[in-house]
N, C-alpha and C positions, 0 to 999 in steps of 0.2 A: 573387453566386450562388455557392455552393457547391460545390467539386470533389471529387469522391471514385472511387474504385474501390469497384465495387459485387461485392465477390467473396467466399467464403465467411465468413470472419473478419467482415468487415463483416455481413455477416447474424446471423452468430452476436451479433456486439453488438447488432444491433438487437433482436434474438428474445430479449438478455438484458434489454433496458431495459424490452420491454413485459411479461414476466415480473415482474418487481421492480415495472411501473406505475411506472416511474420516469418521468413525465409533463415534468418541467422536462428534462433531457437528452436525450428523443427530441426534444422543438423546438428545441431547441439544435444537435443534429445534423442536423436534416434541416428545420429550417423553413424556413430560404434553401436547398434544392434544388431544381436544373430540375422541373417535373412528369414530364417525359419520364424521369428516375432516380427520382424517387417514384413512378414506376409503374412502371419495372423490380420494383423492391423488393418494391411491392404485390402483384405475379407471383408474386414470388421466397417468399415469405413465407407460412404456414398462412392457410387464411379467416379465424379468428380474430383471427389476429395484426394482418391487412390492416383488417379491420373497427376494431379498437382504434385503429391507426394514423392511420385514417379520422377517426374521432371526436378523437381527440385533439387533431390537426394542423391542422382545422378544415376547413370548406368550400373558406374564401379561398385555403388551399393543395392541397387533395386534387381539389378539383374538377375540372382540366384532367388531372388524373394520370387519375381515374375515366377521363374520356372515353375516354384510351388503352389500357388494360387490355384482357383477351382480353373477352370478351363474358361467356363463362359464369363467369369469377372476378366480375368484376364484376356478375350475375346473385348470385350468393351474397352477395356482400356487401351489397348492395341490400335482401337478404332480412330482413339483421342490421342493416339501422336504420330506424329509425321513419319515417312520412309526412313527420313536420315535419323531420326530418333531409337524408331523401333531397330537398326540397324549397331546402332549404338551398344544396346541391351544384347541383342544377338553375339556381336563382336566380345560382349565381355563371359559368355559361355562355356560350357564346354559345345562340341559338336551335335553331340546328342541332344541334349537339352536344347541345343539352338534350334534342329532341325527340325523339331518338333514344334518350338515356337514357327519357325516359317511354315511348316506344314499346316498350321490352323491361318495363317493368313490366307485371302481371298487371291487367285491367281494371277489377277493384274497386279498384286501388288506384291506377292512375293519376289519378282523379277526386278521390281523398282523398290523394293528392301536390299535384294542383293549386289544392286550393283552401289548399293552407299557404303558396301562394305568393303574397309581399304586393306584388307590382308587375303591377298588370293588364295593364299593356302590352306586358311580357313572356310572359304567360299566354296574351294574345289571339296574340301570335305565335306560339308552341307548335301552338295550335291550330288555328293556319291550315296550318302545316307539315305537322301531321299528318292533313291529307286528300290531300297527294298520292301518287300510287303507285308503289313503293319503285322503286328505278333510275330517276327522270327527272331532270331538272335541279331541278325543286318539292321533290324530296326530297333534295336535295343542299344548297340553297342556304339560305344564311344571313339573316335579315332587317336585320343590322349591318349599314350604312354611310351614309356621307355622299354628298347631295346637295344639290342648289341650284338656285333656280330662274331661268329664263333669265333675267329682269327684274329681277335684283337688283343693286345696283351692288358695285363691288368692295368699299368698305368693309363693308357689309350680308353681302355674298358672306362672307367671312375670318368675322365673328362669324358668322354660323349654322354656318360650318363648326367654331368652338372650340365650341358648343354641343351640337353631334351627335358631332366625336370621340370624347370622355367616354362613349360609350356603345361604340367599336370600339377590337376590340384591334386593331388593323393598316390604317391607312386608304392602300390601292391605289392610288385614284380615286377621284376626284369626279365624279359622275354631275348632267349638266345636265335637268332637266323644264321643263315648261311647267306651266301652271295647272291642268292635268288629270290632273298627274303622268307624263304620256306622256314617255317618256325621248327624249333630243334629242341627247344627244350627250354630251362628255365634259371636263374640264377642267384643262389642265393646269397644274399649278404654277408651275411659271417664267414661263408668261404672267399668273396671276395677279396675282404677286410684282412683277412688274416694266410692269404696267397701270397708268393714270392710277386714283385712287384713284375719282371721278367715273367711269368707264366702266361700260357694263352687262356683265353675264355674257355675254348673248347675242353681244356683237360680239367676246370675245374666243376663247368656247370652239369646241370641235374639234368638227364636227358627224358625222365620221366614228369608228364606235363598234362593236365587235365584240358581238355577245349573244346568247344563246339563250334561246327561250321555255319554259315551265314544262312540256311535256309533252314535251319531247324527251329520248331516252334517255339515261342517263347515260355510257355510251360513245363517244355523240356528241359532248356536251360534252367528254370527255377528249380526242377527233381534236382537235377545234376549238381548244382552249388548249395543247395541242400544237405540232399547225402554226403558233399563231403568237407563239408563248411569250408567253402571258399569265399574268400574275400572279393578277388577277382575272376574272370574265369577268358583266356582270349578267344578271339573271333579267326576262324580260317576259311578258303575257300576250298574248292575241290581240292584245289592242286598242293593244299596245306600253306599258301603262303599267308604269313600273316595280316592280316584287315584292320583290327582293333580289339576292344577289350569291353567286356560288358563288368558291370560294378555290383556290388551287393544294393546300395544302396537304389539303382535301377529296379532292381528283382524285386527290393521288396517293394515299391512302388506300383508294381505289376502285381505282383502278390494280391494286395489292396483293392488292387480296380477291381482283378476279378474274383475278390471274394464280395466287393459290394454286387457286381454283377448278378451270381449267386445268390445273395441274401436276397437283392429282388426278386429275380426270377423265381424262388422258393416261397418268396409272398404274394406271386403273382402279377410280377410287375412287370410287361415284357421289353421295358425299353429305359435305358440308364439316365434316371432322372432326377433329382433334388426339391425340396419340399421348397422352394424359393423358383421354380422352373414355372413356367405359364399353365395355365389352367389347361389350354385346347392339348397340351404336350403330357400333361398329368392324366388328364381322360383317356388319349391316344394311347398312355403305356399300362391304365389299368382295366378299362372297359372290355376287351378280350377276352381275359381269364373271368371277371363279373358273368360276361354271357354264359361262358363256357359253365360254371355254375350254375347261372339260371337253368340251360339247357338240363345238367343232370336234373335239379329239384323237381324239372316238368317231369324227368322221365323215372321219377323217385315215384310220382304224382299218381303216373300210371299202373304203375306196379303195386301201390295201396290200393287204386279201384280193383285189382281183380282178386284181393282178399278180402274186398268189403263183407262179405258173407259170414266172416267172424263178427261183426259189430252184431248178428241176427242171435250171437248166444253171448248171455251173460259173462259164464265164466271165465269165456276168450277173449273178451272184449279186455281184460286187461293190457294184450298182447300189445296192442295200439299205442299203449300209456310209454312201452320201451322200446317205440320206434328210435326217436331222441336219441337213446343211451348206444343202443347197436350204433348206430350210423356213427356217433361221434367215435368211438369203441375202434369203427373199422377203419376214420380218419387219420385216428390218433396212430394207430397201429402201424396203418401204413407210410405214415410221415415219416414214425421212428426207423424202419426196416430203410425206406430209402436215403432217407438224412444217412445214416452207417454207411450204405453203399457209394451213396454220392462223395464223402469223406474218403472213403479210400479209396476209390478210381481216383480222385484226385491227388492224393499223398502217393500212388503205386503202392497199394498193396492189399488189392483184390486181386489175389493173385489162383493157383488152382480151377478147377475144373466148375464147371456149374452148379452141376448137380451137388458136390460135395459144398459149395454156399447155401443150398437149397436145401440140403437136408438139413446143416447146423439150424437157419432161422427155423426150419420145424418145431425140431427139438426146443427151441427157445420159445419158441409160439405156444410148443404146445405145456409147458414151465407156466409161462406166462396167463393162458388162455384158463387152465385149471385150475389157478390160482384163485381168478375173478370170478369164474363158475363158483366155486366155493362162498364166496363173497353173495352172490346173489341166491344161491341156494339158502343161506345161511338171513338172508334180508327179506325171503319170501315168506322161510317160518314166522318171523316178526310180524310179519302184516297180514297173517294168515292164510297166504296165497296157498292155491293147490297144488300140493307137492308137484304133480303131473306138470301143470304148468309152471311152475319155478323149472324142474328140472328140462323142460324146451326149452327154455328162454337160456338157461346154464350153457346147455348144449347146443343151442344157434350161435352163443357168443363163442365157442371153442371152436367151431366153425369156421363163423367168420373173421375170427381172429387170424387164423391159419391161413386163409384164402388173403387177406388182406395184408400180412406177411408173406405171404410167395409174390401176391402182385409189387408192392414195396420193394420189393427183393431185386424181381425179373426186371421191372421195364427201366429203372437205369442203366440196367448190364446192357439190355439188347440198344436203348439208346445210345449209348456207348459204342457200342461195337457198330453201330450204323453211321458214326458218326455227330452225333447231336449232342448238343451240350445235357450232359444228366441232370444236372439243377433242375430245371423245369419239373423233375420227376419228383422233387419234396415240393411242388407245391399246390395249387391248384388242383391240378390235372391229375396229382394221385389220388387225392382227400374226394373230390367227385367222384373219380370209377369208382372209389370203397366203398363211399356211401351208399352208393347203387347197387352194388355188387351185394354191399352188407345187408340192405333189407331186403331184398330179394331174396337172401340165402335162409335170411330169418324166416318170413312168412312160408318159403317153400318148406322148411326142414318142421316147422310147425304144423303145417297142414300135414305134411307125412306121421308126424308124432300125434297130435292130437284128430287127425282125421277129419276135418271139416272141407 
């Protein structure tokens, strides 16, 4: 395999070779490369360019590059070749990955992709993949691999297994059924390997077997070969018979998506998009969460006019100067507490009663909240503010510290529990309530302490 540095200069060659159609020297330089640097490139390179590259280099090599590619380059280039073409790439697949590419073609033309493809039993697989509903295990999982069935003997066992390799790239595990294909368990090598050649399958293999059936969601599958670092993990249906096999490397794929999902959602972005994506599509997935801001600062706005009647005295008019500090104070606060929560509902391990979460961020809050009191206490002597009024402002922020740690806290559980993806709750839509929540808390507990 090929090593290279894929950095400007190298593009530039390559952008010269396909220019020239110098056809013998781009397979020269890039026929033995990884797909994973064949689809750098692919990235890296104009639609045209990639599309050229595509064709040139053939199936047998572009194929696993395609799979990896962003979704929408790969959407264009898709555009730029024929049924029998893109048919080609499919064919050189695994199932999953294939199905996935037809799944992003347009529907007239998935039907006239599949019918250029010459191995039916490839084709029947596609389209059994493509009825299940996108995030379960059925749509993750791959129909490659090897199995065997209980009743075979060891020699029997070894050839069925050289007969079905040939068809996987990566064989995990050997997956034991019975005659009804009901999966049974699992088999391991070294027992195979060092078994009387005369022995059955069934006395030797492992009947203890991890798996998930096809309608479970795909974040469950990821807990599950997590916790117990599986490599592989197979696919069953009600009735346990076996389907396929979902891959690590799939998971962590998934993995990815929705943690960039996440990251947006947390920054306020509510629709899965790329800095290279069209303008009307960039406004569409951040103007929302913008409003939803705007909305609190108006209602931030409101809640300054009805303590305007401190600006009438000197000494309180300070109060004004640490609107600023609170509000960011209760942002910041409540980003933290929810980011935590949001991290462990996802990992499974918010686990316990409510309240007992709800009293720990107390305690933490209120750790945390005395700390910074101290902090401004200590910053009022310096500027010779009034003790009186340092010590409100100490005491709004322990407050509102607390208040914007239980809200951080609560509203991903209850999103959670309702259903609704928690992300959303580190981003916008927390840092707004707190804001609000925090200077409201502030000017009330002020007017209570200093009585105006």
């Amino acid at each position: 395999m090929a090593t290279f540095e894929i950095n400007e200069t190298f593009l530039i060659e390559i952008r010269d070779l396909v220019k020239k159609e110098d056809n013998i020297r781009i397979k020269r330089k890039l026929g033995q490369a990884h797909y994973a640097d064949l689809g750098e490139i692919i990235q890296a390179v104009s639609l045209d360019e990639a599309t050229y590259l595509v064709k040139v280099l053939g199936s047998d090599k572009t194929a696993d590059a395609l799979a990896e590619v962003n979704p929408d380059i790969r959407e264009g280039i898709l555009e730029k070749l024929s049924a029998k073409e893109i048919a080609k790439e499919v064919l050189e697949l695994d199932t999953d990955d294939a199905a996935d590419i037809i799944l992003e073609l347009p529907e007239e033309r998935q039907e006239k992709v599949m019918s250029q493809i010459t191995d039916d039993e490839h084709v029947s697989d596609i389209r059994d993949l493509l009825k299940y509903e996108e995030n379960t295990a059925g749509a993750l999982m791959a129909k490659e691999l090897v199995k065997v069935n209980e009743n075979l003997s060891v020699l029997k066992c070894l050839n069925e297994m050289r007969a079905q390799a040939g068809n996987v790239t990566r064989v995990h595990s050997i997956y034991v059924v019975d005659e009804k294909n009901l999966l049974k368990g699992r088999l391991s090598l070294k027992d195979l390997i060092t078994a009387n050649s005369k022995a059955k399958v069934k006395d030797i293999y492992i009947p203890k077997v991890d798996y998930v059936t096809v309608d479970q969601e795909s974040d469950e599958v990821a807990k599950i070969m997590s916790k117990y670092d599986l490599e592989a993990i197979p696919v069953v249906n009600k009735k346990k018979e076996l389907l396929g096999r979902i891959t690590i490397d799939d998971i962590v794929d998934f993995i990815k998506e929705e943690a960039d999902k996440d990251y947006q959602l947390a920054a306020g972005i509510s629709a899965d998009v790329v800095a290279d994506d069209k303008i009307l599509d960039l406004v569409k997935a951040r103007l929302p969460w913008l409003f939803l801001g705007l909305l609190g600062g108006i209602g931030s706005v409101f809640i300054l006019q009805d303590f305007e009647a401190i600006m009438e005295q000197p000494m309180l008019r300070n109060l004004f100067f640490y609107t600023p500090l609170i509000a960011a104070m209760a942002g910041n606060v409540g980003v933290q507490s929810s980011a935590i929560i949001v991290q462990g509902i996802a990992n499974d391990i918010v686990k316990g009663s409510l309240f007992n979460i709800l009293v720990k961020e107390i305690g933490l809050s209120l750790i945390n909240g005395l700390a910074l009191a101290g902090v401004i206490l200590i910053f009022g002597q310096f500027i010779n503010q009034s003790f009186l009024v340092s010590t409100t402002i100490a005491g709004s922020m322990v407050l509102v510290i607390l208040v914007a740690a239980l809200v951080g806290t609560f509203v991903p559980i209850i999103l959670n529990k309702q259903g609704i993806d928690p992300a959303i709750a580190t981003g916008p839509f927390i840092t707004t309530a707190n804001d609000i929540f925090g200077i409201f808390l502030f000017f009330y507990f002020a007017k209570i302490i200093l009585g105006f």
